[in-house]
Each structure stands twice: as C-alpha cells, then as structure tokens.
C-alpha positions as a Markdown table, in Angstrom:
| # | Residue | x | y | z |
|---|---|---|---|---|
| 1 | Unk | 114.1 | 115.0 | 121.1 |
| 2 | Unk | 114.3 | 118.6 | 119.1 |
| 3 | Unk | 114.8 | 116.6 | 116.0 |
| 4 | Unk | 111.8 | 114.2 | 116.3 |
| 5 | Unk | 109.2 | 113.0 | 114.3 |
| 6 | Unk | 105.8 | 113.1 | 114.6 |
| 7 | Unk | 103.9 | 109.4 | 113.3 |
| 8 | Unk | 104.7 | 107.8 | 110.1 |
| 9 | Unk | 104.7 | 110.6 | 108.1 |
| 10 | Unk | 107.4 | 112.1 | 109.8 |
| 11 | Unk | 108.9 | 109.3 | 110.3 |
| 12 | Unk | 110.0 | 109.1 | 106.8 |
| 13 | Unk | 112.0 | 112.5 | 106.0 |
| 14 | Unk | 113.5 | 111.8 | 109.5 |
| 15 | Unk | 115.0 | 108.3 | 108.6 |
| 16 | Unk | 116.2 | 109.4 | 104.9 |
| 17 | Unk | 118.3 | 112.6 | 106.6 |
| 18 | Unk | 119.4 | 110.7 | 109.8 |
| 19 | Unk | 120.8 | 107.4 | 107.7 |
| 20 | Unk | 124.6 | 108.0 | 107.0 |
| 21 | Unk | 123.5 | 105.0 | 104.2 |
| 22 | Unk | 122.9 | 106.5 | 100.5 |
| 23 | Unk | 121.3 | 102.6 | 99.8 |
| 24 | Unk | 118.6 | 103.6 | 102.8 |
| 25 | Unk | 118.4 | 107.4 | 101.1 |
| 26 | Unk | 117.5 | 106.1 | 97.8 |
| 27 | Unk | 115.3 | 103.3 | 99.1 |
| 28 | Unk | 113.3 | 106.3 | 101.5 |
| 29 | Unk | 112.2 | 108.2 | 98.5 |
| 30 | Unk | 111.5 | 105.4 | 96.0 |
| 31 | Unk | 109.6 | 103.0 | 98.9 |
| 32 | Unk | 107.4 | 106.5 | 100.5 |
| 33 | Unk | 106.5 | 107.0 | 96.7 |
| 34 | Unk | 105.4 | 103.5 | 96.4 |
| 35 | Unk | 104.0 | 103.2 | 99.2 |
| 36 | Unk | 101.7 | 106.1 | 98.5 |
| 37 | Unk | 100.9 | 105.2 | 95.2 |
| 38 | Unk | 99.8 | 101.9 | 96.5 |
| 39 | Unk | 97.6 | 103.6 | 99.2 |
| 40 | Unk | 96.3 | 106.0 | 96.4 |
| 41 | Unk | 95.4 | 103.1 | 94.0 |
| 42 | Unk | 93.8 | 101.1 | 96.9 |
| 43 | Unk | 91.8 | 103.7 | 97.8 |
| 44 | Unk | 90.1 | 105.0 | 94.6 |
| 45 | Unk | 89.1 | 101.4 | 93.8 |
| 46 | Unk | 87.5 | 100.8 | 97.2 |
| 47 | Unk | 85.6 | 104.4 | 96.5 |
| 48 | Unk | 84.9 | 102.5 | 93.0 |
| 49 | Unk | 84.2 | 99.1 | 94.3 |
| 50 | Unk | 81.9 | 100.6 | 97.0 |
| 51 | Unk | 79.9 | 102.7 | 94.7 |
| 52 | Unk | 79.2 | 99.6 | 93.0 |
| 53 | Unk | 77.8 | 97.7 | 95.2 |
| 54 | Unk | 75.9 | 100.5 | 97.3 |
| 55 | Unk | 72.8 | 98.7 | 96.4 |
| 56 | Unk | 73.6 | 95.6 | 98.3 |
| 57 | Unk | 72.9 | 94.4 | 101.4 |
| 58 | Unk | 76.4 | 93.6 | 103.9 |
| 59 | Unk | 77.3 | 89.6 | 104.2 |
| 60 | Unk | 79.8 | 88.4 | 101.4 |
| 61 | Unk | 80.3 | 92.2 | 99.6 |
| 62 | Unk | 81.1 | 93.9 | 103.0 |
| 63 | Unk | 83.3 | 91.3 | 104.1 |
| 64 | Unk | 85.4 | 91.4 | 100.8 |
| 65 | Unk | 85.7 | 95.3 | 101.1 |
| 66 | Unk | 87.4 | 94.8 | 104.6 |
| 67 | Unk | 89.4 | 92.3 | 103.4 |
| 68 | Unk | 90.6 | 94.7 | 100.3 |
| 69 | Unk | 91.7 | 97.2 | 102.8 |
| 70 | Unk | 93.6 | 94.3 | 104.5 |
| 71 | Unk | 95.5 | 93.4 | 101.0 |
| 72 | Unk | 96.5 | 96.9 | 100.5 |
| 73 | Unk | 97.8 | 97.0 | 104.1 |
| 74 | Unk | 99.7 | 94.2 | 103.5 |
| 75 | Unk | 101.7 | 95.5 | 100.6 |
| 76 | Unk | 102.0 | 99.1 | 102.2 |
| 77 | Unk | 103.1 | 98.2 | 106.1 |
| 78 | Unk | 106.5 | 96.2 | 104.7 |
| 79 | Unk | 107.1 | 99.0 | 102.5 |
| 80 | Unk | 107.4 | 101.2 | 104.9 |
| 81 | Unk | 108.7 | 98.9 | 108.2 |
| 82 | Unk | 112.8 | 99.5 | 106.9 |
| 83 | Unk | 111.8 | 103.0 | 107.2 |
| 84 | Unk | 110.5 | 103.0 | 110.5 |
| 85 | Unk | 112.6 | 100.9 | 111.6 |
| 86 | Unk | 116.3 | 103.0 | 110.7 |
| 87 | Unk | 113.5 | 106.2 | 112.3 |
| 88 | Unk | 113.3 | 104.4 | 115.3 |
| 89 | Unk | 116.8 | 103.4 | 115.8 |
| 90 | Unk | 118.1 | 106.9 | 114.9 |
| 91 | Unk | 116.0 | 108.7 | 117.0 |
| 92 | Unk | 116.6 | 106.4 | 120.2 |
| 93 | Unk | 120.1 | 105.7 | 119.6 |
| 94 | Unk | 119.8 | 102.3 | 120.0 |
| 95 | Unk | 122.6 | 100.2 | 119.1 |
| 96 | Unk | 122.8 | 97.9 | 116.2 |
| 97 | Unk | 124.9 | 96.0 | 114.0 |
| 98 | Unk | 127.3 | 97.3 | 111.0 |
| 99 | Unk | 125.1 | 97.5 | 108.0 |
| 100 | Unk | 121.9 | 97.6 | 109.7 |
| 101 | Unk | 120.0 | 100.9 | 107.9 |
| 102 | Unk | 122.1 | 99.2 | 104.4 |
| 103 | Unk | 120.6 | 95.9 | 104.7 |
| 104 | Unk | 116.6 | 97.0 | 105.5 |
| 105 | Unk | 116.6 | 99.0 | 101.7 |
| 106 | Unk | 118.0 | 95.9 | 99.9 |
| 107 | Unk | 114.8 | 94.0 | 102.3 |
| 108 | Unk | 112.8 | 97.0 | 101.3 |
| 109 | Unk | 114.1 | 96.5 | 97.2 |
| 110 | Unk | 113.4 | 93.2 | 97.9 |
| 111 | Unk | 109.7 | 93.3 | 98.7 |
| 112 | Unk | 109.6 | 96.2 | 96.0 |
| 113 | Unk | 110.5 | 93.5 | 93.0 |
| 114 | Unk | 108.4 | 90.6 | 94.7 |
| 115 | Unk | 105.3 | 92.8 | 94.7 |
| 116 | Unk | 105.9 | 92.6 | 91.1 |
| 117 | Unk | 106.5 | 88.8 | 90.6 |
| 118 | Unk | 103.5 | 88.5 | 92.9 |
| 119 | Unk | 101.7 | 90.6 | 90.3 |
| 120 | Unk | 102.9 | 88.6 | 87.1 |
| 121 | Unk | 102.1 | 85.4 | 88.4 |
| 122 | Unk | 98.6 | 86.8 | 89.7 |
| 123 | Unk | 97.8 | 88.0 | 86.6 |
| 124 | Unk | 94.2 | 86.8 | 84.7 |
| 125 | Unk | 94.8 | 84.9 | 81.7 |
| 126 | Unk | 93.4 | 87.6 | 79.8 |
| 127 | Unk | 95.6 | 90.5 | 80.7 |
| 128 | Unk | 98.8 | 87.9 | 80.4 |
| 129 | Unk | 101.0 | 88.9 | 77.4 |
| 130 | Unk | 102.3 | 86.8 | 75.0 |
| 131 | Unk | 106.1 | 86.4 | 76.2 |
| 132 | Unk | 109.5 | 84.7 | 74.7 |
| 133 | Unk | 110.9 | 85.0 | 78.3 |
| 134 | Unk | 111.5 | 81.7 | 80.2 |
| 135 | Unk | 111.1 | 83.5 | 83.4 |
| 136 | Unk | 107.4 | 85.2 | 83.2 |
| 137 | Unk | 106.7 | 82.4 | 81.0 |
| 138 | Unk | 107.4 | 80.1 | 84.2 |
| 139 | Unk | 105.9 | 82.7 | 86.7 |
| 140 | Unk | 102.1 | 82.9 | 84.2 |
| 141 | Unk | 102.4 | 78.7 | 84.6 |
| 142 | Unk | 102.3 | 79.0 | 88.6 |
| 143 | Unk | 98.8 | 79.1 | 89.8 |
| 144 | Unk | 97.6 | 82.6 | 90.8 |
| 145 | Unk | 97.0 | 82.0 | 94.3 |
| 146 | Unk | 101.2 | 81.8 | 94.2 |
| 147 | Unk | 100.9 | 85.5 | 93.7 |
| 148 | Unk | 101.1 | 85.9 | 97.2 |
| 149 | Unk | 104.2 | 83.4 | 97.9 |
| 150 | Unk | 106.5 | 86.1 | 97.0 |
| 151 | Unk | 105.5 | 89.3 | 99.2 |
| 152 | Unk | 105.0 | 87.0 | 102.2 |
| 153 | Unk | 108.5 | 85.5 | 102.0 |
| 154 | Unk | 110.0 | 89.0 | 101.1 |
| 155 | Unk | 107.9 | 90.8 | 104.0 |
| 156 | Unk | 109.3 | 87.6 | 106.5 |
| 157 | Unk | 113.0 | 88.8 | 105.1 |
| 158 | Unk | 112.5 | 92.6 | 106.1 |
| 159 | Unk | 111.7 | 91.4 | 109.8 |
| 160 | Unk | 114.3 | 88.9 | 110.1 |
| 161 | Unk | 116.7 | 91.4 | 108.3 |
| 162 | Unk | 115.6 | 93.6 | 111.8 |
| 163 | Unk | 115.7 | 91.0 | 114.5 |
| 164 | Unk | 119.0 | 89.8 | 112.8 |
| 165 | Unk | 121.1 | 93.2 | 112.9 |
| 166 | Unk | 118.8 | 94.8 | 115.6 |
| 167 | Unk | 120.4 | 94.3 | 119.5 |
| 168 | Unk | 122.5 | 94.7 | 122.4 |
| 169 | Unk | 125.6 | 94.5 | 120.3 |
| 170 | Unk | 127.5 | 97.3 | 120.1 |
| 171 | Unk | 129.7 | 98.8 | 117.0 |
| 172 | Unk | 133.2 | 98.7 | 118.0 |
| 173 | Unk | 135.7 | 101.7 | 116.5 |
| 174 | Unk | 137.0 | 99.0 | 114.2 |
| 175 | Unk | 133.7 | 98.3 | 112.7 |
| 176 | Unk | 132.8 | 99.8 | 109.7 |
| 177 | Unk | 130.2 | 102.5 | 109.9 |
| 178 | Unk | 126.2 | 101.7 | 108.1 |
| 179 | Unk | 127.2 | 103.7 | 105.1 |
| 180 | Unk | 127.6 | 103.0 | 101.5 |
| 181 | Unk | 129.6 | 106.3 | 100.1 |
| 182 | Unk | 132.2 | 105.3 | 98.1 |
C-alpha cells in the first residue's frame, strides 16, 4: 500500500500512472480538467445565485439552491467514476476483464460529448444560434427538458461498462493486456 492514494484527489494521478491504457491516460487528464472546471463554474454561480437572493426568506429559493448543487454533482460524479474506478482496481489488484481501464475512457468520452448534446438541446431559444446543420437543428427542436436524456443514458453506460468487465474472471496469458500502445 506504499503507492496509495489518498481520496479522490489522489485517486486521480494514481489511476492515470497505474493504467498500462494510453485511452484511460488521455481520458484522466482531459475528464479531471473537466471535472474541475465544472465544479469551478458550479460553484461561482451558486456564490452568484446566493448573493442574489440573500434577501429572501428559505422555501422555493433554498430548495432550488440544493437542488443546483445536486445538478452539478450529477455531471461531475460520472466524470470522474472511470477514474475511480481503474484507481480502485489498480490499487486492489482485483481482477477484471481484457479492456476494462480502455472501455471506462470511451464511457468517460462518452458522457464528455452527451454533456454537450444535453447542453444544445437545453439551450433557451434566445441563446440558440441560427444553424444549417440537420443535427443541432434536430437536437434545438427536442424539448429542453430532453437535455437531461443524454447524460442519464451516458452516466447508466459508464456503470454498466463497470459491472460488465468488472469480476471474478480472470485474464488468462492468452488474453490481450488493457492497453492501447500501438
């Protein structure tokens, strides 16, 4: 245990220099930075938000504020489950399937890009661009609350991505080793 980690934030520079998977490398840095610049921008605008409203009394404004700081939990926690996850397994050795630490980054790309589609389609009308593309064209026809359709299904892929390649099996010799060099 000499080459622990200490909570999340140790948690991350141990899974990006334990993975033997240059996908999982990658995906550490570019999901830590996203996930603390989500944090960062969920922050300041609760400070913002609850400066605000200072003057009002709890019920409906209080309740919202919690809520907000569930949202942003919600986008950071499957940002950074892959990483905990390949932490976890490296530091207890447990044994998983060929491809595991591979397959969490493409989950972890995965929410990435649907936090973005859940953005377009969440948009309000007057932020929405005029667009020629079919694609964002169809995603600003959806109804907002659809914003959340694609992190949900995207977060639900990073755990079954786990519980699939997570488990008793063993890597034989003849399997090929979680790693992506060419």
């Amino acid at each position: 245990m000499a080459d622990s980690y200490r909570g999340v934030f140790g948690a991350i520079p141990y899974a990006i220099r334990e993975t033997e998977s240059w996908t999982m490398r990658v995906y550490g840095v570019i999901g830590a930075l996203a996930a603390g610049l989500i944090s960062t921008v969920v922050a300041l605008a609760l400070v913002v938000w609850m400066a605000e409203t200072a003057e009002v009394q709890g019920g409906t404004f209080l309740f919202s504020r919690s809520l907000y700081v569930i949202a942003g939990f919600a986008a950071v926690a499957p940002l950074l489950a892959p990483l905990l996850f390949v932490a976890r397994r490296h530091r207890r050795g447990d044994p998983v399937k060929p491809g595991y630490d591979r397959n969490l980054a493409y989950g972890g790309f995965l929410f990435l890009v649907s936090l973005y589609v859940g953005l377009i389609i969440s948009a309000p009308a007057e932020l929405r661009e005029p667009t020629e593309s079919a694609v964002v064209g169809a995603l600003y026809g959806l109804p907002q609350i659809a914003g959340i359709a694609p992190p949900i299904l995207a977060a639900l892929v990073v755990f079954a991505i786990h519980y699939r390649l997570r488990g008793s099996e063993t890597t034989n010799a003849t399997d090929p080793p979680d790693t992506d060099t060419p």
